[in-house]
C-alpha positions as CSV (number, residue, x, y, z in Angstrom):
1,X,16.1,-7.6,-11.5
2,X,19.7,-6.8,-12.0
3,X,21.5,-5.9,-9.1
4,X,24.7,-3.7,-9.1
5,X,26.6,-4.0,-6.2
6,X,27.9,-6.9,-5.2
7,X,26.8,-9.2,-2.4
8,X,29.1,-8.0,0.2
9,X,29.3,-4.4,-0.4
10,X,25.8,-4.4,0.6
11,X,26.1,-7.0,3.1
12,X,28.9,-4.2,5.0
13,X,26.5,-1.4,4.3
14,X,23.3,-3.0,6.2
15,X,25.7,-3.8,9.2
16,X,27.0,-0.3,8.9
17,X,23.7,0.8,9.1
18,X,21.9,-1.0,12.1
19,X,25.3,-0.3,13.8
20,X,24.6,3.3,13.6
21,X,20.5,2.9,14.3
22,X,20.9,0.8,17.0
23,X,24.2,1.5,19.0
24,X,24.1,-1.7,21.0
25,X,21.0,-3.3,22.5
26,X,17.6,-4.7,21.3
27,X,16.5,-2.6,18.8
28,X,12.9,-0.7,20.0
29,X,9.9,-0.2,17.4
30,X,11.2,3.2,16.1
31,X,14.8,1.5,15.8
32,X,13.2,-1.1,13.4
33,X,10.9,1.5,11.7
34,X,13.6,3.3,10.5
35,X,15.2,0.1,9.4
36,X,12.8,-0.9,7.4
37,X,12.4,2.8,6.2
38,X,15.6,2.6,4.8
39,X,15.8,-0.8,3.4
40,X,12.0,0.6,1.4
41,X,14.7,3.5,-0.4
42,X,16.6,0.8,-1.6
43,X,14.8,-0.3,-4.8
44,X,14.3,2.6,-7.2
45,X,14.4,6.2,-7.3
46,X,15.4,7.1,-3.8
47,X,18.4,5.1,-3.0
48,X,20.2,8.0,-3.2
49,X,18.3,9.1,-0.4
50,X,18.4,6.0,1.3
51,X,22.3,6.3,0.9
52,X,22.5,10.3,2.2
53,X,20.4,9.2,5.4
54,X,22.9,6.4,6.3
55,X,25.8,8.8,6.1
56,X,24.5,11.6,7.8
57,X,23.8,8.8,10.7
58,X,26.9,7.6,10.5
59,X,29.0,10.4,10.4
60,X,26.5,13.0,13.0
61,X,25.8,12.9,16.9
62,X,22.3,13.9,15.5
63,X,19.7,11.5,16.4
64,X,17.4,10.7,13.2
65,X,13.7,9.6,13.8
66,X,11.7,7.5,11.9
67,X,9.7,11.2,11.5
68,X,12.6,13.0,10.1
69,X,12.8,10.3,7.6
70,X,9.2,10.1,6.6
71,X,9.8,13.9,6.6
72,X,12.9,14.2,3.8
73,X,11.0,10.9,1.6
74,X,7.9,13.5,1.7
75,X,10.0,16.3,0.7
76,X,11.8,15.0,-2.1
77,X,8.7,13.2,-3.4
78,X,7.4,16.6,-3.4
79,X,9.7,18.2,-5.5
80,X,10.1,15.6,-7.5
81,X,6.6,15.3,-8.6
82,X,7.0,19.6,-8.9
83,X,9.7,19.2,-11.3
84,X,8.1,16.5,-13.7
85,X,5.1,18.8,-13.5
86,X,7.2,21.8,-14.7
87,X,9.0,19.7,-17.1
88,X,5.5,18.5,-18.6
89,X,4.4,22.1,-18.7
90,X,8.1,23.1,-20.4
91,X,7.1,20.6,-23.0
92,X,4.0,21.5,-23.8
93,X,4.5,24.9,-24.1
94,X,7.4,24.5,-26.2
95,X,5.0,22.1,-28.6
96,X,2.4,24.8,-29.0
């Protein structure tokens, strides 16, 4: 695994982010849900995501919920898997 940001950009960003999750205080189940939510965007297709959600959090008075981000992975996944299946259908079609 190659990783490309260095050790304590991401160091700043995960303190960044429980900062804005947990505002002070023991963090409670959902606080930690949505941590570990997070940290699962990461590795791979979604970090994007992962990065979006952490600055809308950051940067809004609007609560987020481990529900809303279940919500957006679901959505995304969604239309993900719809373009890929449009793509594949673009391709065949254009093979015939």
């Amino acid at each position: 695994m190659v990783i490309d940001t260095p050790a304590s950009t991401a160091i700043t960003e995960i303190k960044d982010g429980l900062s804005a999750v947990l505002e002070g205080g023991s963090p409670t189940q959902e606080e930690w849900l949505i941590v570990l939510l997070l940290n699962s965007l990461s590795d791979g297709d979604y970090n994007w995501l992962r990065k979006d959600l952490l600055g809308f959090m950051m940067n809004s008075k609007v609560q987020i919920t481990s529900d809303d981000i279940v919500e957006r992975i679901e959505t995304e996944h969604r239309e993900t898997t719809r373009t890929k299946g449009g793509d594949s259908a673009m391709s065949a079609k254009t093979k015939s």
